[in-house]
VOPAGU-2260 file (C-alpha; in pm, 1 decimal, decimal comma):
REM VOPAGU-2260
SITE   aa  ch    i         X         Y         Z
SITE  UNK   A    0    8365,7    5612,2   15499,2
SITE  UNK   A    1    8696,8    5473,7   15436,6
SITE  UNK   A    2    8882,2    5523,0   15107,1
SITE  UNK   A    3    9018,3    5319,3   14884,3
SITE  UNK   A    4    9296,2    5270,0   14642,1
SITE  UNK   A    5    9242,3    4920,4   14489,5
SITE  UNK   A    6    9141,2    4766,5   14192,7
SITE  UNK   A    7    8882,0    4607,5   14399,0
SITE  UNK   A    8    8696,7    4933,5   14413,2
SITE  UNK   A    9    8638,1    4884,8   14007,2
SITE  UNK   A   10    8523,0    4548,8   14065,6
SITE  UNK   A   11    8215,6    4669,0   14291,7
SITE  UNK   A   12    8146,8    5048,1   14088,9
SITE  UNK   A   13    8103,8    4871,5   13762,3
SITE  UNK   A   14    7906,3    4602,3   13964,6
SITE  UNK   A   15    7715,4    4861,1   14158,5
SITE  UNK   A   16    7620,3    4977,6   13794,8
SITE  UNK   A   17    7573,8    4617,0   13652,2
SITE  UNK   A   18    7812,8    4723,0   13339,4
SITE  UNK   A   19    8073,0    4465,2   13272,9
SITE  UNK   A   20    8458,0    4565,1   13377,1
SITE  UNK   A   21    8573,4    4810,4   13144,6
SITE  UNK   A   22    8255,5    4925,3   13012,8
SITE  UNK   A   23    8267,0    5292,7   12929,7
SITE  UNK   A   24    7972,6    5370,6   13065,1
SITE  UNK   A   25    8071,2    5349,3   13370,7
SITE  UNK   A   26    8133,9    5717,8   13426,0
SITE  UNK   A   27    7777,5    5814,1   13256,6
SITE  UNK   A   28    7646,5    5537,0   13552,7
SITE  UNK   A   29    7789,6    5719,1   13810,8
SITE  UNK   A   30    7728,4    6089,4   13752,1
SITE  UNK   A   31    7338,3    5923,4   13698,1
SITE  UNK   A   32    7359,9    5818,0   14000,7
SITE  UNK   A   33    7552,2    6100,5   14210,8
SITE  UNK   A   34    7297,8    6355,1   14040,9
SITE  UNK   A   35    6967,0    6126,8   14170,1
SITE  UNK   A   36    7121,5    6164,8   14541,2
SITE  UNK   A   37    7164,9    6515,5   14504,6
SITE  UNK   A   38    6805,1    6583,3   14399,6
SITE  UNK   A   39    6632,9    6348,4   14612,8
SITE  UNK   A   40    6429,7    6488,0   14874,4
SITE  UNK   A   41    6494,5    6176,1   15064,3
SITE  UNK   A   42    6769,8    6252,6   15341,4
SITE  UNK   A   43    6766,1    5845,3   15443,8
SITE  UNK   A   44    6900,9    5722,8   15082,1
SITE  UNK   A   45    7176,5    5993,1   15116,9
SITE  UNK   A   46    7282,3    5878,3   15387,9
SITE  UNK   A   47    7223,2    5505,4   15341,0
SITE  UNK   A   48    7500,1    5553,4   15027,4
SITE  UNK   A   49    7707,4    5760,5   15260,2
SITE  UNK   A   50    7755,7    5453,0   15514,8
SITE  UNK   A   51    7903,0    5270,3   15246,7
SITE  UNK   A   52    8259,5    5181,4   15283,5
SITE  UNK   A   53    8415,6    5097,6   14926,4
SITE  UNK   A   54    8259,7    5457,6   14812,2
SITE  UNK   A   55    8151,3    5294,3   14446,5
SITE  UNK   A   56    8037,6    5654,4   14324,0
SITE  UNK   A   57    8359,7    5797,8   14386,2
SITE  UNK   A   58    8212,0    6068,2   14628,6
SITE  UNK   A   59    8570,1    6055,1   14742,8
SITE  UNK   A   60    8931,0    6042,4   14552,0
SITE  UNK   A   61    8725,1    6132,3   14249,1
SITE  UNK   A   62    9106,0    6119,8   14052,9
SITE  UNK   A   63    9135,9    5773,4   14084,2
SITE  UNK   A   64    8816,7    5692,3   13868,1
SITE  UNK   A   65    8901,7    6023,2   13616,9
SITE  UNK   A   66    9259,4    5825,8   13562,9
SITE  UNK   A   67    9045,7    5498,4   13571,1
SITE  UNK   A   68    8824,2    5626,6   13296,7
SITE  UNK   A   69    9124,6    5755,0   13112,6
SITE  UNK   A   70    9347,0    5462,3   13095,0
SITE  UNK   A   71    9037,5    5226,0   12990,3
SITE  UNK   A   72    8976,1    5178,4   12620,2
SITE  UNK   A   73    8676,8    5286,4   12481,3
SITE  UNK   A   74    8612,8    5577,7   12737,9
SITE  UNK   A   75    8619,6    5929,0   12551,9
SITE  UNK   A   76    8896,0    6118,5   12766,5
SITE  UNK   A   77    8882,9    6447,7   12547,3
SITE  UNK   A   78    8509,1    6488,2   12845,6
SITE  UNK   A   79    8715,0    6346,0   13111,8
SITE  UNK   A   80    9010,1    6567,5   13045,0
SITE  UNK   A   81    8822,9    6915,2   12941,4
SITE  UNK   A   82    8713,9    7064,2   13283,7
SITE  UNK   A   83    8680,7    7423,3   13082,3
SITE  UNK   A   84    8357,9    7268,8   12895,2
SITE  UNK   A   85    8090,2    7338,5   13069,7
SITE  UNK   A   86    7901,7    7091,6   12874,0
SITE  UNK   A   87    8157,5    6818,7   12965,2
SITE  UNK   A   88    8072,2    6484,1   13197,6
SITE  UNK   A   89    8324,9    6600,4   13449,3
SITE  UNK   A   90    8137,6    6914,6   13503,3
SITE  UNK   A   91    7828,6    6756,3   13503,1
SITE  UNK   A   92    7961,4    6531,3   13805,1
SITE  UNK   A   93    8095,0    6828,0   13937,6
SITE  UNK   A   94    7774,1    7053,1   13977,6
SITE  UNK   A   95    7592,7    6723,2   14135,4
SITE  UNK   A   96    7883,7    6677,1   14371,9
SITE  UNK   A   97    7775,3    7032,9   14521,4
SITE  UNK   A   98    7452,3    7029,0   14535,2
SITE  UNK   A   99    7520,0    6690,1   14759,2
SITE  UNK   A  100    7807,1    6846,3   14952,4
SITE  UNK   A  101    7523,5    7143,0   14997,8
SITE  UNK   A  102    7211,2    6898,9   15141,8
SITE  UNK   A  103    7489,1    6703,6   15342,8
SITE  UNK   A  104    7556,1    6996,2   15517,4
SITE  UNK   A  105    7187,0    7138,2   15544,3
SITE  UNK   A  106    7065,4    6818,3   15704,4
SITE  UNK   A  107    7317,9    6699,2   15972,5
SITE  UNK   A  108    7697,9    6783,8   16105,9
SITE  UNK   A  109    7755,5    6386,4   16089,1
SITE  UNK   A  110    7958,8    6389,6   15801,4
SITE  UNK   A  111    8140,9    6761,7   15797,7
SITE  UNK   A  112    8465,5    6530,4   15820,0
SITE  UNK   A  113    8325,4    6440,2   15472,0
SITE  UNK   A  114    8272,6    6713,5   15286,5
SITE  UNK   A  115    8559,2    6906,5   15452,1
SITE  UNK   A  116    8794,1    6598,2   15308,2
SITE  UNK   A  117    8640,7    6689,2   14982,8
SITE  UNK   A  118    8660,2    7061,0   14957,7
SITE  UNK   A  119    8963,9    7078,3   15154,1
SITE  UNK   A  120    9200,0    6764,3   15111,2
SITE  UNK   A  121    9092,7    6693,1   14741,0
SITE  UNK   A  122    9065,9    7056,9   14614,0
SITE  UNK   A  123    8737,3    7035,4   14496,2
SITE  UNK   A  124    8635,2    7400,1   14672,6
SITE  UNK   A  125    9000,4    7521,9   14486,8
SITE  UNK   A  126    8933,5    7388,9   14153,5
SITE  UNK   A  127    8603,7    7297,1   14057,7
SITE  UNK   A  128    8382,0    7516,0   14305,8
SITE  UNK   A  129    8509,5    7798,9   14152,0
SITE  UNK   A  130    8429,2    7754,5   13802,3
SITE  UNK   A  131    8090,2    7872,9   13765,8
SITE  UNK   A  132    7877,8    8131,6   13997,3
SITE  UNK   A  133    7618,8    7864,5   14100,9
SITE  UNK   A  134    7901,7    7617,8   14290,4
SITE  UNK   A  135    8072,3    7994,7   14428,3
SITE  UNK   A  136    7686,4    8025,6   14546,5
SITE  UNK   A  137    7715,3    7714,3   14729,5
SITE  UNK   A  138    8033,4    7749,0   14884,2
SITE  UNK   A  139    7863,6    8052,6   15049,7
SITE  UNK   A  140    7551,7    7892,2   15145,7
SITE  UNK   A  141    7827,7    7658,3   15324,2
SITE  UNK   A  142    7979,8    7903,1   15488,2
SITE  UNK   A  143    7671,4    8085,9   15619,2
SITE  UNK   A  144    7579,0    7749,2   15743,4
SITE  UNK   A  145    7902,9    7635,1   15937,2
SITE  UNK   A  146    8164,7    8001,0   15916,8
SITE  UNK   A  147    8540,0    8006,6   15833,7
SITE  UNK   A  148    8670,9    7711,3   16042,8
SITE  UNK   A  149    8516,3    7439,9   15820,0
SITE  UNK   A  150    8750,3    7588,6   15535,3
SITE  UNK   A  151    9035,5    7575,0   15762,5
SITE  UNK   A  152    9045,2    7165,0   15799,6
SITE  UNK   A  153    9061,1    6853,7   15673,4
SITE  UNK   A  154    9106,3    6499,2   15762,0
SITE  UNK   A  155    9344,8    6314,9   15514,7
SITE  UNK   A  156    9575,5    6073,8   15762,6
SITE  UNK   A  157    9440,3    6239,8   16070,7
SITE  UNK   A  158    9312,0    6602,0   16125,9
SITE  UNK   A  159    9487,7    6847,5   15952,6
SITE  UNK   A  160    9449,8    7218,7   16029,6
SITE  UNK   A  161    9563,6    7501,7   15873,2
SITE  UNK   A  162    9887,1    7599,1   16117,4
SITE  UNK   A  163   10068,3    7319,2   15884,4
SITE  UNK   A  164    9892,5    7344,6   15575,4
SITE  UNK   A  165    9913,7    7655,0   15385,3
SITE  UNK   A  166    9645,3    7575,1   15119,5
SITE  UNK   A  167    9371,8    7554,3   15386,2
SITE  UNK   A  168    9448,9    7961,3   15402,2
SITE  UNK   A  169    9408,3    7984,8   15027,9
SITE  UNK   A  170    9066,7    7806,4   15045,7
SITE  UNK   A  171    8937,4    8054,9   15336,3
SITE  UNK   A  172    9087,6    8347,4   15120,7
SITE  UNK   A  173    8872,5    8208,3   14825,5
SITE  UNK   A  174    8512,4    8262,8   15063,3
SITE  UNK   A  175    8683,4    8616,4   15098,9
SITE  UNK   A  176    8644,7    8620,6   14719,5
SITE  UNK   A  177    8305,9    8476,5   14680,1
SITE  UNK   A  178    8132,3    8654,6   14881,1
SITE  UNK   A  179    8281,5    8970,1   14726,3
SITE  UNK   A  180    8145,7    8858,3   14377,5
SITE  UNK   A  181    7815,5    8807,2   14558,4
SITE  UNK   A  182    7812,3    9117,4   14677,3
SITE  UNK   A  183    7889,7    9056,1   14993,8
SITE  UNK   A  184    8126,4    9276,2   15053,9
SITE  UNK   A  185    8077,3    9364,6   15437,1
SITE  UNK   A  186    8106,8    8975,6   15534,4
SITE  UNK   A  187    8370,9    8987,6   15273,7
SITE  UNK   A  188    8562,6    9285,4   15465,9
SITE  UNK   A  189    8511,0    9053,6   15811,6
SITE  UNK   A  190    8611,4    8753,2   15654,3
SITE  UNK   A  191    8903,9    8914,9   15556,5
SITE  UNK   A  192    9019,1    9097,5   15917,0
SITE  UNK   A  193    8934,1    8726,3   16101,5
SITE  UNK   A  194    9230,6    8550,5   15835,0
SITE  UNK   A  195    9426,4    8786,4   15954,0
SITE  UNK   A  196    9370,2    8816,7   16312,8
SITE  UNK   A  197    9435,1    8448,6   16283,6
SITE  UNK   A  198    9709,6    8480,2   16121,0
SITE  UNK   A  199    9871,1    8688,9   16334,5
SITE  UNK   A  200    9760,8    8487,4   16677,1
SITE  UNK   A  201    9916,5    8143,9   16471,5
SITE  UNK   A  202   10250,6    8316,4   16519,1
SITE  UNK   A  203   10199,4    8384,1   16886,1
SITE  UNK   A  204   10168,6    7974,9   16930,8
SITE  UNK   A  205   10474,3    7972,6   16646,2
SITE  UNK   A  206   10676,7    8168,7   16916,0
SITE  UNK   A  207   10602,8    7995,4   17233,5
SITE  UNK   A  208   10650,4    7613,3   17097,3
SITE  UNK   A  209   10958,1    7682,2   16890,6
SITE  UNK   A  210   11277,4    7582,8   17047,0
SITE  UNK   A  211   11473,1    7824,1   16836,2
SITE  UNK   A  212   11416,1    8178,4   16641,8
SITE  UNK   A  213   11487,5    7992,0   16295,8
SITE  UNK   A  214   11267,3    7697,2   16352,3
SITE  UNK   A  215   11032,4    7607,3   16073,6
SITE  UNK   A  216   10657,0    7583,7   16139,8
SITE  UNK   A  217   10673,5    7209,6   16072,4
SITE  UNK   A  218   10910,8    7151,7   16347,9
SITE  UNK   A  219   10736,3    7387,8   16541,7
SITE  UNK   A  220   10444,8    7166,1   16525,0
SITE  UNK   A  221   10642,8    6832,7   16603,1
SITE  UNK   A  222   10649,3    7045,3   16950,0
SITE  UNK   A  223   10307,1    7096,6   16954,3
SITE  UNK   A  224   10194,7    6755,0   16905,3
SITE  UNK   A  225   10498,6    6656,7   17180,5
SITE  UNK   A  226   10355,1    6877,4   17426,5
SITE  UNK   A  227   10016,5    6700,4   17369,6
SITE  UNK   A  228   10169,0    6349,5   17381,6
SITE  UNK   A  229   10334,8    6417,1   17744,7
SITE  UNK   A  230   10016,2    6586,3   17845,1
SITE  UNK   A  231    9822,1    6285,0   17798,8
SITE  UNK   A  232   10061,5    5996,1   17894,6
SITE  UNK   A  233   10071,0    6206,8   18227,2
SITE  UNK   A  234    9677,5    6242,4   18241,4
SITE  UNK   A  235    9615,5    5910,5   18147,7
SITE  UNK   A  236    9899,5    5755,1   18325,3
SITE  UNK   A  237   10222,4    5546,9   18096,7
SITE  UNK   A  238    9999,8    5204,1   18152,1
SITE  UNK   A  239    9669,9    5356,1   18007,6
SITE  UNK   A  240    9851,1    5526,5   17720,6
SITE  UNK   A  241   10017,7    5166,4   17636,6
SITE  UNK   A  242    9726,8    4979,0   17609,0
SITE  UNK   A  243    9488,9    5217,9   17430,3
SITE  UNK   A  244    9478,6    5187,2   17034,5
SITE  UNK   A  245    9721,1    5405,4   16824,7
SITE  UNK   A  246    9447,4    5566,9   16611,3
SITE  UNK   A  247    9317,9    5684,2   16943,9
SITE  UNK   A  248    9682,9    5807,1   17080,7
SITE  UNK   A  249    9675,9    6017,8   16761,8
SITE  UNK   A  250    9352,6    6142,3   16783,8
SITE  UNK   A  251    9408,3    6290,6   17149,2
SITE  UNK   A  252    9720,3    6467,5   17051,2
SITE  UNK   A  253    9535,7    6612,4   16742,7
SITE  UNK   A  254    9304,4    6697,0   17000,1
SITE  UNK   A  255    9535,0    6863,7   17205,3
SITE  UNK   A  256    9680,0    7055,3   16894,4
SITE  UNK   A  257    9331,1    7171,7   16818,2
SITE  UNK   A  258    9247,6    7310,8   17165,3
SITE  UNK   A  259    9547,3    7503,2   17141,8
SITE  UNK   A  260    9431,4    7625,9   16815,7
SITE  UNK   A  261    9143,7    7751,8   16998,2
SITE  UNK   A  262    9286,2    7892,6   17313,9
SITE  UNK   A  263    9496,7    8100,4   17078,3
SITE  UNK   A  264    9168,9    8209,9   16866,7
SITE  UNK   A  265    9343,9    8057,7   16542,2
SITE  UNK   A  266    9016,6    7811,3   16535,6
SITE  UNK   A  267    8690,7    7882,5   16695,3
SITE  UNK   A  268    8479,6    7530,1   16665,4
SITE  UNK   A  269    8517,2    7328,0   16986,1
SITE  UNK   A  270    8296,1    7106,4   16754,4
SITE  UNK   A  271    8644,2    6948,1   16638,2
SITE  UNK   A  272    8769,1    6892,6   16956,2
SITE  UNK   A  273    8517,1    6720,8   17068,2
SITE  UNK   A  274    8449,7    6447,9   16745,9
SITE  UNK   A  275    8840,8    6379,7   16812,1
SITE  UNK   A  276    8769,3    6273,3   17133,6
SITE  UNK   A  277    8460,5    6084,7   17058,3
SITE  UNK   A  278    8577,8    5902,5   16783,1
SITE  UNK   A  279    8866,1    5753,8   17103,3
SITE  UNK   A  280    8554,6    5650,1   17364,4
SITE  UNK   A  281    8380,6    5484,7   17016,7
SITE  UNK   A  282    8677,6    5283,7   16927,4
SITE  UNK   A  283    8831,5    5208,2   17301,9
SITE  UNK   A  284    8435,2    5129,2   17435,5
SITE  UNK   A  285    8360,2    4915,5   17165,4
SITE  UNK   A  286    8729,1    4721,5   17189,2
SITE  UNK   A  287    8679,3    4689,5   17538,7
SITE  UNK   A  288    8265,3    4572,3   17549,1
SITE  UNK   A  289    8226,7    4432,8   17209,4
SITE  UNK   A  290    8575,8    4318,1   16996,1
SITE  UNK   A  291    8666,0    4056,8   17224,3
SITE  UNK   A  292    8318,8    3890,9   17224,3
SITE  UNK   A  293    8247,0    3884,7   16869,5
SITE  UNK   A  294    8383,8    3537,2   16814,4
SITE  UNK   A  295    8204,7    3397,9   17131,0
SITE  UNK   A  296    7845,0    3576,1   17015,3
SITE  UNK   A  297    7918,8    3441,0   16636,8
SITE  UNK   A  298    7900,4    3076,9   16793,5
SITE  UNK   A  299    7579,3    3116,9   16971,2
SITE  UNK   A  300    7203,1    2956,6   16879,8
SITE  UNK   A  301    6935,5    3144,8   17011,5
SITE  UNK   A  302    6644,8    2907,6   17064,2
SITE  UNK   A  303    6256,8    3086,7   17013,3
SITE  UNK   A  304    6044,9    3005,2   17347,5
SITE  UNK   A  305    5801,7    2761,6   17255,6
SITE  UNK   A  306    5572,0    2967,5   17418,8
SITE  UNK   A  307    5627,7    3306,5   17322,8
SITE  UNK   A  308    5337,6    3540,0   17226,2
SITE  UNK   A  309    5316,9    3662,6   16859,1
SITE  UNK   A  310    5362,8    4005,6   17018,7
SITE  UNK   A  311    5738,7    3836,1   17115,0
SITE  UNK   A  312    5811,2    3675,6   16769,4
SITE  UNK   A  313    5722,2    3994,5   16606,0
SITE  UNK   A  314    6028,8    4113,7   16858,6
SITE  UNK   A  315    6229,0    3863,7   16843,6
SITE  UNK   A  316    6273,1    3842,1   16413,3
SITE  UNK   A  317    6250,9    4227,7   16418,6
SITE  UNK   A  318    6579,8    4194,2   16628,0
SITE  UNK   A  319    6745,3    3905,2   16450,9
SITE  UNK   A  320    7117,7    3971,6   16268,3
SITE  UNK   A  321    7182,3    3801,2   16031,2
SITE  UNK   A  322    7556,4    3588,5   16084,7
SITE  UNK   A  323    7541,8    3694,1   16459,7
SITE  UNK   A  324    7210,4    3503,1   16595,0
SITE  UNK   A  325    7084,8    3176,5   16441,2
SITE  UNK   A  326    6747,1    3139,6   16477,6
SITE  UNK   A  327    6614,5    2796,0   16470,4
């Protein structure tokens, strides 16, 4: 799911919610309609809504509809700004937004790059998970369900990890705290020692990649991401690395970053590693077997058999797409 900054994304909420532009029941519309996919039992609507690309529930970037809402006329912003009322429509959003992030991660690992963008990028775990014990409950129940590493990343411009962004320590410090006010406190006390193991194996990788004593962590990690850009024009070979696309170049050197992240013990989910690198064969197999057809296939008439079975046309119209094929 891509996100976007537009106007255009207005356009299609208020249409998804058949409410004319402007309408201030727009944000009513959508915390309806964010609360029905968190209750559902039905896993294939969830994810149906999460293959949609302009996001018109604001599942994602949830300030740019708040600052929407508050700039239109007609919307109460006294709800929209009051995230201390409990009562208030931005909590109510809020504690459906959980339970969602909560079944998202119950039912698959598809779309941890997802929720970790939320509760990581978009400080929903740092603000509004920690508001009221039931959301603390459910950042737990996340945590049981994929440990400390998913607290430790996010995916805003690329994957980000916590050796260059300090808040992703302050949202693993905050499981630390609510599994304390669960009573927790063993996994609490474990929580705590792995942070700082980590912690103190990040500066090992801090001292080999720095190229002086008084370099900062952020040039430090222009080295990293160096290292992992020779590694792979070398693997790949100069001609390879020129003609692949430069969301993949970046994704192998944040996959390079990662492993050494893991080597180190500062990360312990290979799982990262590995949707880096898949996300490069997607892209590169489908540029190389699919993008440079698409023009070619969008031109073609496919012609029924006159003598095909029903069993075949049954087949055949179950396979038809629509603006690809024309079936005549």
């Amino acid at each position: 799911m891509k996100i976007l900054k537009h106007k255009e994304i207005f356009d299609r909420s208020y249409a998804y919610c058949n409410l004319p532009y402007g309408d201030p029941a727009l944000l009513a519309c959508i915390i309806e309609k964010v609360t029905e996919l968190a209750n559902t039992k039905n896993w294939s609507l969830i994810e149906k809504y999460l293959d949609i690309d302009d996001d018109p529930l604001f599942i994602l970037n949830r300030a740019i509809l708040v600052s929407h809402c508050a700039s239109q006329k007609g919307f109460d912003t006294s709800t929209i700004e009051n995230m201390l009322d409990l009562n208030s429509p931005l909590n109510n959003w809020a504690d459906s937004i959980s339970k969602l992030l909560l079944r998202i991660v119950q039912q698959t690992k598809d779309y941890d790059y997802l929720v970790q963008q939320i509760l990581n990028y978009e400080d929903f775990l740092f603000y509004e998970m920690r508001i009221t014990p039931e959301r603390k409950q459910i950042v737990c129940k996340i945590y049981d369900l994929r440990g400390i590493d998913f607290f430790l990343i996010h995916y805003m411009g690329g994957q980000t990890t916590a050796h260059n962004d300090d808040a992703l320590w302050n949202n693993a410090n905050l499981i630390v705290e609510f599994l304390n006010e669960s009573g927790r406190q063993e996994e609490a006390t474990r929580v705590t020692e792995e942070i700082k193991n980590r912690k103190e194996k990040f500066k090992d990788i801090i001292a080999e990649y720095s190229t002086i004593d008084s370099e900062s962590i952020s040039e430090t990690f222009k080295n990293i991401r160096l290292a992992g850009e020779r590694f792979w024009v070398d693997y790949l070979s100069p001609y390879v690395w020129q003609k692949i696309d430069q969301s993949s170049r970046r994704e192998l050197v944040d996959a390079f970053v990662t492993e050494i992240m893991l080597k180190n013990g500062v990360l312990k989910g290979w799982s990262q590693v590995v949707l880096s690198l898949c996300k490069v064969l997607e892209r590169e197999t489908a540029d190389i077997l699919f993008t440079k057809w698409i023009e070619l296939i969008k031109k073609s008439v496919f012609i029924i058999p006159s003598n095909a079975s029903d069993k075949a046309l049954k087949r055949i119209k179950s396979r038809e797409i629509e603006g690809v094929l024309d079936f005549v």
